[in-house]
VEXDREN-2710 file (C-alpha; in Angstrom, 1 decimal):
% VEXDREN-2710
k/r/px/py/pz
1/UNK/136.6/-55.5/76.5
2/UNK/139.3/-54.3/73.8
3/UNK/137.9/-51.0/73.0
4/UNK/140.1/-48.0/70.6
5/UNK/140.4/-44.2/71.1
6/UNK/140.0/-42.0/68.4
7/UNK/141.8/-38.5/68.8
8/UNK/140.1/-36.1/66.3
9/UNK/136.7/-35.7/64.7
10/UNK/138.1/-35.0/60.8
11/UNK/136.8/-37.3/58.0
12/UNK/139.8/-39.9/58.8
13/UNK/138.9/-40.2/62.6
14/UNK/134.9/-40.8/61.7
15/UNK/136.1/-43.1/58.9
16/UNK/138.0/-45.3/61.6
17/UNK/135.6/-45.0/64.2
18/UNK/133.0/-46.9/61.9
19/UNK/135.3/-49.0/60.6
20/UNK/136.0/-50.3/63.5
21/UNK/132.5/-50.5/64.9
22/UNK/131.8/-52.2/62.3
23/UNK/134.5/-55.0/63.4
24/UNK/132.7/-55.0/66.5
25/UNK/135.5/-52.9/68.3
26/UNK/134.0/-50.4/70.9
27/UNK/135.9/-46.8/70.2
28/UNK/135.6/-43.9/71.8
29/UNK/136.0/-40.2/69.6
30/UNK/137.6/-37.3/71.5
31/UNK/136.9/-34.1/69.5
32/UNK/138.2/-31.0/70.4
33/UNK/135.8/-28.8/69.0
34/UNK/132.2/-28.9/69.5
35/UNK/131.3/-30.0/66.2
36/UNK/133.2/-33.5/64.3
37/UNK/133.8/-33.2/60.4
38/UNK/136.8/-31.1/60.5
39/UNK/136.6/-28.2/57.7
40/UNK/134.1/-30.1/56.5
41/UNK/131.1/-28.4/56.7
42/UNK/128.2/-27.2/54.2
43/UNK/125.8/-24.0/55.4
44/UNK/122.5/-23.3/53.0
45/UNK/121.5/-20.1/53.2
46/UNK/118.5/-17.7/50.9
47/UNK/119.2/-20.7/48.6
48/UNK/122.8/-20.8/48.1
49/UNK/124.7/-23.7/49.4
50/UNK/128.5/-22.8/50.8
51/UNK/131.2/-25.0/51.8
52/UNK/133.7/-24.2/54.0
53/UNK/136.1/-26.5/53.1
54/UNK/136.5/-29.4/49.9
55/UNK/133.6/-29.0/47.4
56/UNK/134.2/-32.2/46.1
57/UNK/135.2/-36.0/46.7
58/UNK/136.6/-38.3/44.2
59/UNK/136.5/-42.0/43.6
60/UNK/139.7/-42.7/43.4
61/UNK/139.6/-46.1/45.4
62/UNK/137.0/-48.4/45.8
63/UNK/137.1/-47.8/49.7
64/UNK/135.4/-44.0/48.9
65/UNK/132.8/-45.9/46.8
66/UNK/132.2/-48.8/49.9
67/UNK/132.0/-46.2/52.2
68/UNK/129.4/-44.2/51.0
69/UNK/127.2/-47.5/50.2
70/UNK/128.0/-49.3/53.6
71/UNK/126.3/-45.6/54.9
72/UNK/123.0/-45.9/52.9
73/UNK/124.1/-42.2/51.2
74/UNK/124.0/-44.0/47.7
75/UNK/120.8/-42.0/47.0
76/UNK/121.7/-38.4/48.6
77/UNK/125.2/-38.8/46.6
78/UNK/124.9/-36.4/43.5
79/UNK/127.4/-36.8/40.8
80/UNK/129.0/-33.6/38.9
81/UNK/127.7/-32.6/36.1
82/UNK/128.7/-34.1/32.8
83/UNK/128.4/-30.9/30.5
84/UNK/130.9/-29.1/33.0
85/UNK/133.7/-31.3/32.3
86/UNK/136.4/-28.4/31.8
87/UNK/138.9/-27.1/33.4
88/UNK/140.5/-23.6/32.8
89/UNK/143.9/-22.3/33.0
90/UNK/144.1/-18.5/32.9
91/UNK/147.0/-17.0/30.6
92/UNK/147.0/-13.8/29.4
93/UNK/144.2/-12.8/32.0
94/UNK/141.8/-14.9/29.8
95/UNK/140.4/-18.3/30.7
96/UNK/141.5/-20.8/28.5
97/UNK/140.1/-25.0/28.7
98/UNK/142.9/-27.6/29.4
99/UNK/143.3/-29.7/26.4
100/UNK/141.5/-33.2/26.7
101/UNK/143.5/-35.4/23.8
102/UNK/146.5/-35.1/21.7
103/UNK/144.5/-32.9/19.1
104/UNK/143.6/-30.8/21.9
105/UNK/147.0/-30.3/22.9
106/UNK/148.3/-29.3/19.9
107/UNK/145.4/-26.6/18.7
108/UNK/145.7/-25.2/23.1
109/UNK/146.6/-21.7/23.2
110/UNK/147.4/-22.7/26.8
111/UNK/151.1/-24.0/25.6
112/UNK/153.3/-22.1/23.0
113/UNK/154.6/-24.0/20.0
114/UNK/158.5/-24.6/21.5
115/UNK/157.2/-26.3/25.0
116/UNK/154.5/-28.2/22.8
117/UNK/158.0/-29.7/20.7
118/UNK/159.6/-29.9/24.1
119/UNK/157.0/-32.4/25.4
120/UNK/158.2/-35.1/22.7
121/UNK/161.7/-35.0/24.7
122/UNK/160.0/-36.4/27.6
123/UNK/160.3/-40.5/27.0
124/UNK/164.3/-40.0/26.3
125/UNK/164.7/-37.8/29.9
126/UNK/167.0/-40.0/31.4
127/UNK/165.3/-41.1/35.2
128/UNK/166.4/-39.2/38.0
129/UNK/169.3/-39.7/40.7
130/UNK/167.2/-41.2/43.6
131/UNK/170.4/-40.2/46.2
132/UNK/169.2/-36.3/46.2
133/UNK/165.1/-35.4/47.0
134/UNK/164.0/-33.4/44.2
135/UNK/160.8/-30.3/44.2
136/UNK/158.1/-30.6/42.3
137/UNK/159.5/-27.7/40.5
138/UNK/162.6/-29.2/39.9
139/UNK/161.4/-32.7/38.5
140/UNK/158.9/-31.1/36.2
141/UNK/161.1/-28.7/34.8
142/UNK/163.7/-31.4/33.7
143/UNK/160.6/-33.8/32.3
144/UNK/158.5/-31.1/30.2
145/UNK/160.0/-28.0/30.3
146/UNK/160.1/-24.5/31.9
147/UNK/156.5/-23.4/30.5
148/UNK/155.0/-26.5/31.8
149/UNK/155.8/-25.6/35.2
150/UNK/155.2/-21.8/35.0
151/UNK/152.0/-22.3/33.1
152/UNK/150.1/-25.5/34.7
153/UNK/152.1/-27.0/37.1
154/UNK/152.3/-24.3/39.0
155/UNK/148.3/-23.3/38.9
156/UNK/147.8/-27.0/39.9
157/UNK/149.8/-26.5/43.0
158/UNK/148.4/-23.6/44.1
159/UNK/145.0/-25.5/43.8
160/UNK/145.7/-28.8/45.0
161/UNK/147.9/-27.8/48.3
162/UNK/147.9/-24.1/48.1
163/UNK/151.6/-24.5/47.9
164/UNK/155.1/-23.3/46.4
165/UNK/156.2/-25.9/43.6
166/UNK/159.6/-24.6/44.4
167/UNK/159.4/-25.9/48.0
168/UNK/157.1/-29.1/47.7
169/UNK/158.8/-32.3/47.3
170/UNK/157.6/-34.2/44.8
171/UNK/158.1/-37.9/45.9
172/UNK/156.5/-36.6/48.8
173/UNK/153.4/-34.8/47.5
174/UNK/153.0/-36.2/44.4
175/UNK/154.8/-40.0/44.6
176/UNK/152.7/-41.3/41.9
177/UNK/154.7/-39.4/39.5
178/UNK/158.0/-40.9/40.5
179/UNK/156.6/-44.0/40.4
180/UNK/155.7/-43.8/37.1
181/UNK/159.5/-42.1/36.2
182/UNK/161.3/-45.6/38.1
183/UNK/158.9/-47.7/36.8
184/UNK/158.4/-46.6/32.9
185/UNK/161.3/-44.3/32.7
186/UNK/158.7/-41.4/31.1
187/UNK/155.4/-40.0/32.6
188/UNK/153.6/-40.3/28.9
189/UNK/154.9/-44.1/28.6
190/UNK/153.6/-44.5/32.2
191/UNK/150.0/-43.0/31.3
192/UNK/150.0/-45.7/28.1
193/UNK/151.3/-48.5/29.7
194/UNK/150.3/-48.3/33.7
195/UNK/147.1/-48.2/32.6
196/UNK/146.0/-51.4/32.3
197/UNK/147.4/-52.4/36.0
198/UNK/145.5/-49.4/37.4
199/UNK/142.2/-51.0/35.9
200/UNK/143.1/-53.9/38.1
201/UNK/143.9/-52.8/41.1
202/UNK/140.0/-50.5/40.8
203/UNK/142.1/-47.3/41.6
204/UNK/141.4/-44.4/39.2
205/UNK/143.8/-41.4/38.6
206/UNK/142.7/-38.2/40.6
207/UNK/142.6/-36.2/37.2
208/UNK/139.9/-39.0/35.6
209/UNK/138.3/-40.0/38.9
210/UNK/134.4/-39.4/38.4
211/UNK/133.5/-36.3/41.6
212/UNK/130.5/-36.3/43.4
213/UNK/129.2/-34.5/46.6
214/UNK/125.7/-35.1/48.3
215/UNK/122.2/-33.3/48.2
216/UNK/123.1/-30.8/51.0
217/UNK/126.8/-30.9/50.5
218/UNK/129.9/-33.2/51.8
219/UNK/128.3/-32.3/55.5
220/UNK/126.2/-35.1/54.5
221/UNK/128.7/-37.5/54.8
222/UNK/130.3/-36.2/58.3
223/UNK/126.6/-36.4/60.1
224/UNK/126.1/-40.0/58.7
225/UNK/129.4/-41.0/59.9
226/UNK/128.5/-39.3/63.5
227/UNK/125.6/-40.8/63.4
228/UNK/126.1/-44.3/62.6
229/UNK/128.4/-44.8/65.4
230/UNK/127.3/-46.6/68.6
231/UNK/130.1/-45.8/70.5
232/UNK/130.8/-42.6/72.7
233/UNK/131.7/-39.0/70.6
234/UNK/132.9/-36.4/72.6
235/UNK/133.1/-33.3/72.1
236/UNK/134.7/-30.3/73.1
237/UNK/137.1/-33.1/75.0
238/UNK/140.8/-32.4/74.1
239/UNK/143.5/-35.0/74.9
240/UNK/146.4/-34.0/76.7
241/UNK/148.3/-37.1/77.7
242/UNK/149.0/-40.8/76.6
243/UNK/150.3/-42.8/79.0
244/UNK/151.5/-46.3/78.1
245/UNK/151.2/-49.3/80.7
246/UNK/152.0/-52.7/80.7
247/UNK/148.6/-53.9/78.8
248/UNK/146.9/-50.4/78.0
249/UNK/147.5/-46.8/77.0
250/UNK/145.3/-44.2/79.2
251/UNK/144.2/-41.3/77.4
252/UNK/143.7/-38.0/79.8
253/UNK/141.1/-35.7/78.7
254/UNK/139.6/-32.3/79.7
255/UNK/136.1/-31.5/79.3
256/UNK/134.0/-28.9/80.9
257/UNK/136.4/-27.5/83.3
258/UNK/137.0/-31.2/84.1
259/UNK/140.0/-33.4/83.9
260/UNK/139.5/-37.1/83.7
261/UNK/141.7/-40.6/82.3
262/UNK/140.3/-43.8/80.5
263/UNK/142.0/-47.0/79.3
264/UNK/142.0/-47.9/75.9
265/UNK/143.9/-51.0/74.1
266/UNK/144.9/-48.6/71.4
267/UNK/144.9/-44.9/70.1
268/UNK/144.3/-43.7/66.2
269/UNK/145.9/-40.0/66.2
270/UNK/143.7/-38.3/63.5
271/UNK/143.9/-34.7/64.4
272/UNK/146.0/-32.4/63.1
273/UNK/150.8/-32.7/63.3
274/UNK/150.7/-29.5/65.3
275/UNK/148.6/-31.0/67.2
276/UNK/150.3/-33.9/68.1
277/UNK/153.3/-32.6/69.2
278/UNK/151.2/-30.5/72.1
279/UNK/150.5/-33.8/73.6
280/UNK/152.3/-35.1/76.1
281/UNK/153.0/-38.8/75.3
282/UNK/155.1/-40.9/78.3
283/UNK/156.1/-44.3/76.4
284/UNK/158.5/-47.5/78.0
285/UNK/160.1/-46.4/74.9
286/UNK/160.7/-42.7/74.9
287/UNK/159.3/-41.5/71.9
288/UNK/159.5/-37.3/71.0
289/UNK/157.0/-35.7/68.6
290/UNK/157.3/-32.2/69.3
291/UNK/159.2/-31.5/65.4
292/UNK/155.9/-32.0/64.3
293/UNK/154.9/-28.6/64.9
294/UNK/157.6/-27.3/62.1
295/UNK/155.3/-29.3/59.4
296/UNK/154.5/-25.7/57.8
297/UNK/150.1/-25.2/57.5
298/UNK/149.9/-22.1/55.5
299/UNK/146.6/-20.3/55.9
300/UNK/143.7/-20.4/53.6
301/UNK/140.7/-18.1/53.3
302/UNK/137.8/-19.4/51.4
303/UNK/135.0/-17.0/49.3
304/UNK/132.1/-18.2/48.2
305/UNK/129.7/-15.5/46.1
306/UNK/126.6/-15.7/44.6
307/UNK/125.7/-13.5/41.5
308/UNK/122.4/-13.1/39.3
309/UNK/123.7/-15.2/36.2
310/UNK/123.0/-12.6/33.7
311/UNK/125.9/-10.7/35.5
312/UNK/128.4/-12.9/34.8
313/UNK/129.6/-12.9/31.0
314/UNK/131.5/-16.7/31.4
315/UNK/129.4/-19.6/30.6
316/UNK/131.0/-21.0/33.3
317/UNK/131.1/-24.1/31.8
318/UNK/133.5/-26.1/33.4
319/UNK/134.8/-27.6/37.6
320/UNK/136.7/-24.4/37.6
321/UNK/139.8/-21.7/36.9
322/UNK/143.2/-22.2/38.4
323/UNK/145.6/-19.3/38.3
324/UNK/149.5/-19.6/37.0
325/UNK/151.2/-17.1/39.9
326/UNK/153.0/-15.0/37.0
327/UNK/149.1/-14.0/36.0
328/UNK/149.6/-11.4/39.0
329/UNK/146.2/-12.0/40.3
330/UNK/145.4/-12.8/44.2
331/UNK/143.2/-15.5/44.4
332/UNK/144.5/-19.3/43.7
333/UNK/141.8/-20.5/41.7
334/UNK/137.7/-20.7/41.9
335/UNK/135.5/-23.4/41.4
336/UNK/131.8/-23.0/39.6
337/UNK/130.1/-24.6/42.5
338/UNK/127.0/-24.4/40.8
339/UNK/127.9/-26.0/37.8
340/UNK/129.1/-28.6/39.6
341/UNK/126.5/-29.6/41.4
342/UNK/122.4/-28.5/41.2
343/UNK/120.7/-26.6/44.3
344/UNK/123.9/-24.8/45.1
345/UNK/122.4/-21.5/44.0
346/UNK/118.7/-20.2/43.5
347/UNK/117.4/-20.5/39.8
348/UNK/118.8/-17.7/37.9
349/UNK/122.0/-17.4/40.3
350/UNK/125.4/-18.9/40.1
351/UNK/127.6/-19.5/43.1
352/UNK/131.5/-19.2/42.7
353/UNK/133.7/-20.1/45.2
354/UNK/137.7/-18.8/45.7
355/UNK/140.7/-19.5/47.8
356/UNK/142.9/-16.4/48.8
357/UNK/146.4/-17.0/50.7
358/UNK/148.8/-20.5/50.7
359/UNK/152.1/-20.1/50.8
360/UNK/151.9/-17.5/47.8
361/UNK/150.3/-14.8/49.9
362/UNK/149.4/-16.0/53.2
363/UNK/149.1/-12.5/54.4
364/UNK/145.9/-11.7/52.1
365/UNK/144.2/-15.0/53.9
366/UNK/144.6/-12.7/56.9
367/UNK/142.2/-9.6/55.7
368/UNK/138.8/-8.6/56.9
369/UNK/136.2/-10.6/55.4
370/UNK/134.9/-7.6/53.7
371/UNK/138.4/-6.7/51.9
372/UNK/138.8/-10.0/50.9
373/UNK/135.5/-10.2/49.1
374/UNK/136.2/-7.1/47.5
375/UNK/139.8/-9.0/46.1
376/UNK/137.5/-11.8/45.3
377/UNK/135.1/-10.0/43.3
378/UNK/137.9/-7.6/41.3
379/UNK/139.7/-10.5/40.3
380/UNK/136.2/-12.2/39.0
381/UNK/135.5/-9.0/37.2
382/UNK/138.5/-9.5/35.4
383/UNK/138.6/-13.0/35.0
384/UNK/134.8/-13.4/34.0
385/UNK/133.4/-10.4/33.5
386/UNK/131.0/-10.1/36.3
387/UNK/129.2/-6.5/36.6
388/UNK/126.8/-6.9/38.8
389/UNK/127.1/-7.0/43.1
390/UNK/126.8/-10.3/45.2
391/UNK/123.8/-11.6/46.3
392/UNK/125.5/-13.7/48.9
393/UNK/128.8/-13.6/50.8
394/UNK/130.2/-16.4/52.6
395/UNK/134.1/-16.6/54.2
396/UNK/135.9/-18.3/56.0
397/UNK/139.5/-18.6/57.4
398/UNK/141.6/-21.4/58.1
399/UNK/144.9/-19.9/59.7
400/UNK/146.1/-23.6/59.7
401/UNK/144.6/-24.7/56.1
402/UNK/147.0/-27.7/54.2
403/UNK/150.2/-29.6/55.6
404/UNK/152.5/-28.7/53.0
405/UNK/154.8/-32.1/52.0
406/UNK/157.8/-30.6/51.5
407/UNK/161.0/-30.8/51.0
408/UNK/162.3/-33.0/53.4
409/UNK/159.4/-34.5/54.8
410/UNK/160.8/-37.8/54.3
411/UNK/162.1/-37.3/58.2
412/UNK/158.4/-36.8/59.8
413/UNK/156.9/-39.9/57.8
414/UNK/160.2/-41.9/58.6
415/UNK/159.5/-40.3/62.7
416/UNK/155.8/-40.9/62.3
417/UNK/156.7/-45.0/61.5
418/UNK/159.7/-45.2/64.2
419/UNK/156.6/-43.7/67.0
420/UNK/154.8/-45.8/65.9
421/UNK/157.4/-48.9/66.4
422/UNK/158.5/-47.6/69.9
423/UNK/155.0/-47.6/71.3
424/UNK/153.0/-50.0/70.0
425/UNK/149.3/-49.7/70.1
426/UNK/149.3/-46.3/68.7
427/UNK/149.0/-45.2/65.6
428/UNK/149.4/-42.3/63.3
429/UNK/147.0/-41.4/60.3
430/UNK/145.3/-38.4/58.5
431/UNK/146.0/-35.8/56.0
432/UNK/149.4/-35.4/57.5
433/UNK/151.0/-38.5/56.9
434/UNK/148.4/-40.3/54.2
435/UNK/147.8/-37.2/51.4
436/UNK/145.7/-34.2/51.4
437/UNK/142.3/-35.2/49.5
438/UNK/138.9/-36.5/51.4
439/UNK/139.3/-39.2/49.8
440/UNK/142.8/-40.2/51.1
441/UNK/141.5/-39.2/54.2
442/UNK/138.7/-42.3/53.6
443/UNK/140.9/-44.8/52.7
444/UNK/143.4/-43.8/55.7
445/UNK/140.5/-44.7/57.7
446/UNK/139.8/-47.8/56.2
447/UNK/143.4/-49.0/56.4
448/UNK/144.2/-48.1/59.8
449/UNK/141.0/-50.0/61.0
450/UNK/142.6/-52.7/59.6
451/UNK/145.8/-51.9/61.0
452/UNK/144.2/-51.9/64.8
453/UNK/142.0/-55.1/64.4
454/UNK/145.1/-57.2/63.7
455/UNK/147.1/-55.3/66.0
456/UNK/144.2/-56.3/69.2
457/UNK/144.5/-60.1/67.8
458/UNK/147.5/-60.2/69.3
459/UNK/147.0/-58.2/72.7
460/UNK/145.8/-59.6/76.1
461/UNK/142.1/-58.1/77.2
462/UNK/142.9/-56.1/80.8
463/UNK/140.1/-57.1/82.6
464/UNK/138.3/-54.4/84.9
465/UNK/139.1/-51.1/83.4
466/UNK/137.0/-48.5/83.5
467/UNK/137.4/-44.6/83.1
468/UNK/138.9/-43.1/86.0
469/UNK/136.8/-40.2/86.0
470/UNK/132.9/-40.3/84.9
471/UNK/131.7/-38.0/82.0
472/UNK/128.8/-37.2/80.2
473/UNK/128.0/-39.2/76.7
474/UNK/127.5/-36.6/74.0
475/UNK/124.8/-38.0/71.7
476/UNK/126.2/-38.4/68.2
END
């Protein structure tokens, strides 16, 4: 029997796993950890509800919709709330609502009168020279202007990747936009015209996508995917070797003190690049993946507070606040987690939660949970007049938070195809090679099933293999 090993327990590993079960194709999950869902994870506590990780998901593709129905979560998904549609931009040290239409725009405080002239420029920017990679910085500084990038792009960076627009490439981290620049020659002629083929193709713009999260958080969604699965999930089992054979690729694993091999017909690498490249991989083809540990993870702390509402002065009307660096502040952004989404705080509480480090201060991400709820909550106190003390703390640090797609990493997605070419039967997929969001994340999932189930057409079943070494199923 054909059967598929998944390496990594994240939200594109689980995706796959079902996937293929569903295909009928046995797989087999190797998890590091001793818990799957990557930095997924949701923890209720005296009625607040914190994530470690993503707060949201978005339906950006029709694959994050399938998904979620093909799970039976169609009844614990809750979508955000309509009334807190905004999104803030702080200048001046005051919060101020991203426009919403062309009116919008041009009453915004958010922009000054000269970059709002400057934005008609943009459908006569000649289109870029493709021969030399250009940073997010770079490209939209030469579409719309200086301001735009110091006062929004730059904010939506820091929010989106907790990265340096300086440094990020944009074909790279944001290819949609170039697409738009070959294809219409302008980003606002792109937004008129392209809109009508992304109605058909059922894909929806991250900025317009409708967000949603589940009952008890985006755990939800990690436990179903466990659960559903038939096939073996084991934890606390890192891989250390692949081994490529005639008609199979043995995966050896260590669990328990134990070290053990078993065949598979094929591999999904799902972790994390770093990762990768500590695994020993012995191909007919020699194949090297040991760059991938320069793909630069800046770390991330995340705070999540609760307050009394009364003591916060801000409506909080809105997903949440991202911070231009120039502001001077420390924390990236927050989002109003519970006016998102209900049940995320007790009645008459709000819960807020904030991101501290990237790559514009990765040594704050490092501080004692207690300083860094302190930064937290001074910032907050500026930003939206809170007076009163938490009535809940939550952190978290993730020393290895967000690949950052930057310039340059053209190379690892061009290495990431060529090892996949030299030893076929496994392949490569996850937030490092298919973008950042959970939603990516799903439809990388979905396509690499794909991938693998038309890759096994074509391979010859080894008959009698069995795992080398007997272990313990772990129950999902």
């Amino acid at each position: 029997m054909k059967s598929v090993a998944i390496i990594g327990g994240g939200i594109t590993g689980l995706t796959a796993a079902f996937r293929l079960q569903q295909k009928n194709i046995p797989v087999t999950l190797y998890e590091a950890g001793d818990r799957v869902g990557g930095v997924i994870q949701s923890v209720r506590c005296d009625g607040y509800l914190a994530e470690f990780g993503p707060n949201t998901l978005l339906e950006t593709s029709p694959k994050v919709a399938a998904l979620i129905d093909d799970l039976g979560l169609s009844d614990r998904r809750v979508y955000s709330d309509p009334t807190a549609k905004n999104r803030y931009v702080v200048r001046g040290k005051r919060l101020i609502k991203m426009p919403e239409s062309p009116l919008g725009f041009i009453a915004t405080p958010l922009f000054s009168p000269v970059a709002k002239l400057r934005l008609l420029l943009e459908p006569f920017i000649q289109r870029h020279d493709k021969s030399r990679e250009e940073s997010v910085a770079g490209f939209v500084q030469r579409r719309l202007g200086r301001e735009f990038l110091d006062r929004a792009v730059d904010a939506l960076v820091g929010g989106i990747y907790a990265g340096d627009p300086q440094k990020l490439s944009v074909s790279q981290a944001f290819p949609k936009l170039c697409a738009l620049e070959k294809e219409y020659g302008s980003l606002i002629k792109g937004q008129v015209f392209g809109a009508r083929k992304r109605k058909r193709s059922g894909e929806v713009a991250k900025p317009h996508a409708r967000k949603f999260s589940f009952d008890e958080g985006l755990q939800v969604l990690t436990e179903t995917l466990c659960a559903k699965l038939k096939g073996e999930v084991r934890m606390r089992c890192p891989v250390t070797a692949l081994t490529q054979s005639d008609k199979a690729w043995n995966v050896r694993w260590r669990s328990h003190g134990n070290e053990g091999q078993t065949p598979h017909s094929a591999i999904v690498y799902a972790g994390t690049a770093f990762g990768l490249s500590k695994i020993e991989i012995e191909t007919r083809v020699p194949v090297n993946v040991s760059s991938f540990a320069d793909i630069h993870y800046p770390p991330v702390a995340s705070v999540v507070l609760g307050f009394r509402r009364e003591d916060v002065a801000h409506p909080l009307d809105g997903f949440g606040m991202l911070i231009p660096r120039l502001e001077g502040f420390r924390i990236l952004g927050s989002i109003f987690s519970s006016s998102l989404f209900p049940n995320r705080a007790p009645a008459g509480h709000v819960t807020l939660t904030s991101y501290v480090g990237g790559t514009r201060s990765p040594e704050l991400a490092h501080e004692r949970a207690e300083e860094l709820c302190h930064i937290v909550y001074e910032d907050l106190r500026v930003l939206l007049g809170i007076r009163g003390k938490p009535t809940f703390k939550h952190h978290v640090l993730f020393p290895k938070a967000i690949p950052q797609y930057e310039l340059g990493y053209g190379q690892f997605r061009n290495l990431m195809a060529e090892t996949e070419i030299g030893a076929p039967g496994l392949f490569l997929a996850g937030h490092y090679r298919d973008g950042i969001s959970v939603s990516d994340c799903i439809v990388a999932g979905k396509q690499v099933a794909e991938r693998i189930k038309k890759y096994l057409v074509d391979v010859p079943v080894e008959r009698g293999t069995r795992p080398i070494e007997p272990h313990a199923r772990v129950a999902a």
